[in-house]
C-alpha positions as CSV (number, residue, x, y, z in Angstrom):
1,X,0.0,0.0,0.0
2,X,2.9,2.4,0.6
3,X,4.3,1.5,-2.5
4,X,0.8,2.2,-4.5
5,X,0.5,5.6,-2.2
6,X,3.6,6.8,-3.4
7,X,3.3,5.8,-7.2
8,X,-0.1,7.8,-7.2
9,X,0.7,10.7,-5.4
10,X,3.7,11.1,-7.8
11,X,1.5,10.4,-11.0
12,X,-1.3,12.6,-10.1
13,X,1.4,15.6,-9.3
14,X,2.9,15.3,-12.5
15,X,-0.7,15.5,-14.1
16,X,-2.1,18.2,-12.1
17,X,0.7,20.7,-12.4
18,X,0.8,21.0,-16.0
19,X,-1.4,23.3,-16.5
20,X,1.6,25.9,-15.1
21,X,3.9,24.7,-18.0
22,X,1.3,25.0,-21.2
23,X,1.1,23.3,-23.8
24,X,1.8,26.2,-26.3
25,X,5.0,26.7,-24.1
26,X,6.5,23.0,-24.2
27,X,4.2,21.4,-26.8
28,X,2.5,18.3,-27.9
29,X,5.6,16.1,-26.9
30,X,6.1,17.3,-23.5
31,X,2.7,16.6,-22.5
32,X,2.8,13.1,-24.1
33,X,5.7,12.2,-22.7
34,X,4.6,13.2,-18.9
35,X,1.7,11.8,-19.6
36,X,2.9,8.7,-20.3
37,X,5.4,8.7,-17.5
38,X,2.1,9.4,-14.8
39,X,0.3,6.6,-16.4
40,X,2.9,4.0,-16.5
41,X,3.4,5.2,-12.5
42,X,-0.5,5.1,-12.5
43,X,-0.3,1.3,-13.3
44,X,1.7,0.7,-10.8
45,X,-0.6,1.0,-7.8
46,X,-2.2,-2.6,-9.0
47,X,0.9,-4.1,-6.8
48,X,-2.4,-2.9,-3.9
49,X,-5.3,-5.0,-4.7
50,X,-7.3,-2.2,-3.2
51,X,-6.5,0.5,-5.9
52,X,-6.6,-1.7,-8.8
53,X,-10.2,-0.1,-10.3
54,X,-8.6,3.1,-9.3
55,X,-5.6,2.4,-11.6
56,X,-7.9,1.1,-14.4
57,X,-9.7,4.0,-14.4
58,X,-7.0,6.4,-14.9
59,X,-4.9,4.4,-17.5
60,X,-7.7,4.3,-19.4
61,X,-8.5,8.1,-19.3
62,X,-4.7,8.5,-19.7
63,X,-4.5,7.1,-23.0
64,X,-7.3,8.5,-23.9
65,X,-6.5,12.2,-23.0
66,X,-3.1,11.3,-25.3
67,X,-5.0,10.0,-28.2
68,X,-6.9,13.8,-28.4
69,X,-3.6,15.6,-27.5
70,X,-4.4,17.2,-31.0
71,X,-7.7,18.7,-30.6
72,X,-6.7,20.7,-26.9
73,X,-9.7,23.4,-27.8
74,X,-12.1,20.6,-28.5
75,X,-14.6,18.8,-25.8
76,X,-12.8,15.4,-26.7
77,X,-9.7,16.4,-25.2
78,X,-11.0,18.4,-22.5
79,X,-13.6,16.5,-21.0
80,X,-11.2,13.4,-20.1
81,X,-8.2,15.9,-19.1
82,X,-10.8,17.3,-16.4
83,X,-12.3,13.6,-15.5
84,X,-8.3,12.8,-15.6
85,X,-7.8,15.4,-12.9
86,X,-10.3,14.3,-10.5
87,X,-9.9,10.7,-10.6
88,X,-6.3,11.7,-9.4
89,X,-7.7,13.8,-6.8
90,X,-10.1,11.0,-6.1
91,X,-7.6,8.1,-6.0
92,X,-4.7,10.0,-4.2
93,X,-7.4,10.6,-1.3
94,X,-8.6,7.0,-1.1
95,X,-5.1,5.9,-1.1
96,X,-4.4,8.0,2.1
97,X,-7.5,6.4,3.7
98,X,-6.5,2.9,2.9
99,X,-2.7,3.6,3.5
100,X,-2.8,5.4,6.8
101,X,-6.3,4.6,8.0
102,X,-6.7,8.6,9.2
103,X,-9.5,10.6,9.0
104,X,-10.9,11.6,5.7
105,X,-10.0,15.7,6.7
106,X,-6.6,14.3,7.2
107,X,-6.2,12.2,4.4
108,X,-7.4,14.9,2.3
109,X,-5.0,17.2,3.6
110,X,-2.1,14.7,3.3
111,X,-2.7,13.7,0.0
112,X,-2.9,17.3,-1.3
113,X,-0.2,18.3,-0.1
114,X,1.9,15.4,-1.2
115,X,0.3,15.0,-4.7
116,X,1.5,19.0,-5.0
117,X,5.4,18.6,-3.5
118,X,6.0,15.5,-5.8
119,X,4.4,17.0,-8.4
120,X,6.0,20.3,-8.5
121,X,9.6,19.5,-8.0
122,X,9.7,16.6,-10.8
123,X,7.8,18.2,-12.8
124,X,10.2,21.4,-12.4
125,X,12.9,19.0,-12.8
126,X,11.6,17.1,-15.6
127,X,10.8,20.5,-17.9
128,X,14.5,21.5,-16.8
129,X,15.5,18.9,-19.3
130,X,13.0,19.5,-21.6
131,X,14.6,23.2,-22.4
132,X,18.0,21.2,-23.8
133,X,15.4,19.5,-26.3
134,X,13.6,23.0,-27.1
135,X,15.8,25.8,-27.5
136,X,14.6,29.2,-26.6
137,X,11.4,27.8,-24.9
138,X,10.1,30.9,-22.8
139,X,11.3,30.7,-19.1
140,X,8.1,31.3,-17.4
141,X,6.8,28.0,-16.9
142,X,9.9,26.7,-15.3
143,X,9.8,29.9,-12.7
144,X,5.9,29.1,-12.2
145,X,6.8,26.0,-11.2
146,X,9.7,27.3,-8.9
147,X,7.5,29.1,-7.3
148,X,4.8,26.7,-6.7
149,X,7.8,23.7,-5.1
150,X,8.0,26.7,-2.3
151,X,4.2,27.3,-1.4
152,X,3.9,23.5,-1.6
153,X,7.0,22.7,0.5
154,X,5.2,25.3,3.0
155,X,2.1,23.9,2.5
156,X,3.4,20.3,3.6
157,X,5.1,21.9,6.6
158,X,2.0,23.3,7.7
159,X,0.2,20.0,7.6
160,X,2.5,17.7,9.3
161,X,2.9,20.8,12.0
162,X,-0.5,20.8,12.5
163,X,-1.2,16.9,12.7
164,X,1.8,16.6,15.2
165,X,0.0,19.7,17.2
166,X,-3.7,18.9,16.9
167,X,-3.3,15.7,17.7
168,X,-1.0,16.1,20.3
169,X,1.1,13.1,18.9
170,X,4.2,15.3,18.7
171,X,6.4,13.1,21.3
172,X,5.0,10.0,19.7
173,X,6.2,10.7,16.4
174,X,9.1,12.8,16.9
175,X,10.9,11.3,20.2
176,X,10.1,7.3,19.9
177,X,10.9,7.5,15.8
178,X,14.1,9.5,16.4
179,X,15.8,9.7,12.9
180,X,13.5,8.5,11.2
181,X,11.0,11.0,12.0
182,X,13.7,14.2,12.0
183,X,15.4,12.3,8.3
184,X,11.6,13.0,7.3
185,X,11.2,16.5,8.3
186,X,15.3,17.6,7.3
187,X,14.9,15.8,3.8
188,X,11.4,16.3,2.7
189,X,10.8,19.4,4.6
190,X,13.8,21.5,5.3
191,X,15.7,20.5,2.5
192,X,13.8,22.0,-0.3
193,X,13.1,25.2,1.7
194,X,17.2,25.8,2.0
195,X,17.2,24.7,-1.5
196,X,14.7,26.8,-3.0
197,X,16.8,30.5,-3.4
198,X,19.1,28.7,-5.4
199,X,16.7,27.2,-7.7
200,X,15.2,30.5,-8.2
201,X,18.7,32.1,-8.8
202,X,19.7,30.1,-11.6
203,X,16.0,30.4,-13.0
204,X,16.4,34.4,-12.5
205,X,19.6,34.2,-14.9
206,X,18.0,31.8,-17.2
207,X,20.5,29.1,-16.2
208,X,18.6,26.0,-16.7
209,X,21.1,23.1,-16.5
210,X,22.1,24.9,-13.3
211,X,18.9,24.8,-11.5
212,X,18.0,21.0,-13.4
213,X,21.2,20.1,-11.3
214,X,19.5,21.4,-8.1
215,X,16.0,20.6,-8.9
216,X,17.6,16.7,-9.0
217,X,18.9,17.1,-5.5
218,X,15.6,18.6,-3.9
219,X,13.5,15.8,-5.9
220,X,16.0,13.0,-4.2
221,X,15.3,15.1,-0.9
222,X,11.6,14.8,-1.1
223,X,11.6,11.3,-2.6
224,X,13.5,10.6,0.6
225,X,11.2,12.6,2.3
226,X,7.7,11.8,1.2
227,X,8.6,7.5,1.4
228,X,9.5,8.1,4.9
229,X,6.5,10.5,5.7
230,X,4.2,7.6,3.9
231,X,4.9,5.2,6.4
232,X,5.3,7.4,9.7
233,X,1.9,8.0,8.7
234,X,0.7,4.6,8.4
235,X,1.7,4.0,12.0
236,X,0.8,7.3,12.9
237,X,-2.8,7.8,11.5
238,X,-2.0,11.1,10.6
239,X,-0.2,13.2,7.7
240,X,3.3,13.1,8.6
């Protein structure tokens, strides 16, 4: 189940966040591709017998919302990008519930938060790339995304603050899981803070292979991170 949570939230970030690149910026072959890539991580979540409908139903509209990739002004593609979009939401949430048994406000507020810090920073990291295959592709999408690894990095914070508090399960987690807990929070939360003004440096300056190089360490550090917050959680019952 931690496996499939993962997978998912990382697929339906990906998918979710690419409205902030745009397809006019990056093309027909950027969205294919990370469509593709979300799908294929999408599949995966049939290793928990649990989410296997949930997978079905989003490979399915996957390959569909490729096939109309060509008509993006036209209801054919538009409908199954937006049925696309929920059934992530929809899935990621249900995935939380099974995976960490919480609350349905808490597993809401976990999954969100984690669909949008995975998403953002590979996402960011992935279009780094994508500006070696596309010369002289505009530079706003990749500051767009910049900006949106920091409010969700914050976003995250605030979360797992607020479980720990709330619930008053702040020894708990923190003093019986020792490192594990504080490898968490330094990695997945503290690391991409700290690593953030660089990232938006080298975007300032149009650097991109710079900040592709430090996008791949903050998406190692919330890789890291998010696995180890996945199953704190699961023992926890709360978005940590």
């Amino acid at each position: 189940m931690l496996l499939a949570l993962f997978l998912l939230d990382l697929a339906a970030g990906l998918y979710l966040f690419l409205p902030l690149v745009g397809r006019r910026n990056a093309g027909v072959k950027f969205y294919r591709l990370v469509l593709t890539i979300a799908g294929a991580l999408a599949a995966g979540v049939a290793v928990a017998r649990p989410l296997w409908i949930d997978g079905a139903v989003i490979v399915a509209l996957t390959v569909l919302a490729v096939l109309m990739l060509r008509y993006p002004r036209r209801l054919v593609f538009r409908v199954p990008a937006a049925l696309l979009g929920a059934a992530y939401l929809v899935a990621a949430v249900h995935a939380w519930l099974l995976a960490t048994h919480a609350t349905l406000a808490w597993s809401i507020a976990g999954a969100l938060t984690s669909v949008a810090l995975l998403g953002s920073v590979t996402l960011a990291m992935t279009l780094g790339h994508w500006y070696l295959v596309v010369r002289g592709m505009p530079i706003d999408p990749l500051k767009r995304l910049t900006h949106a690894t920091l409010a969700a990095t914050i976003a995250r914070l605030l979360v797992v603050a607020a479980a720990l508090t709330i619930a008053g399960t702040w020894h708990d987690v923190a003093v019986r899981q020792g490192i594990f807990f504080w490898m968490r929070a330094g990695w997945g939360l503290v690391a991409p803070l700290l690593l953030y003004p660089m990232v938006w440096g080298t975007v300032k300056i149009r650097s991109t292979m710079a900040a592709t190089g430090i996008l791949y360490v903050e998406v190692v550090a919330v890789v890291i991170g998010e696995v180890l917050g996945g199953w704190l959680s699961a023992g926890a019952h709360l978005p940590v």
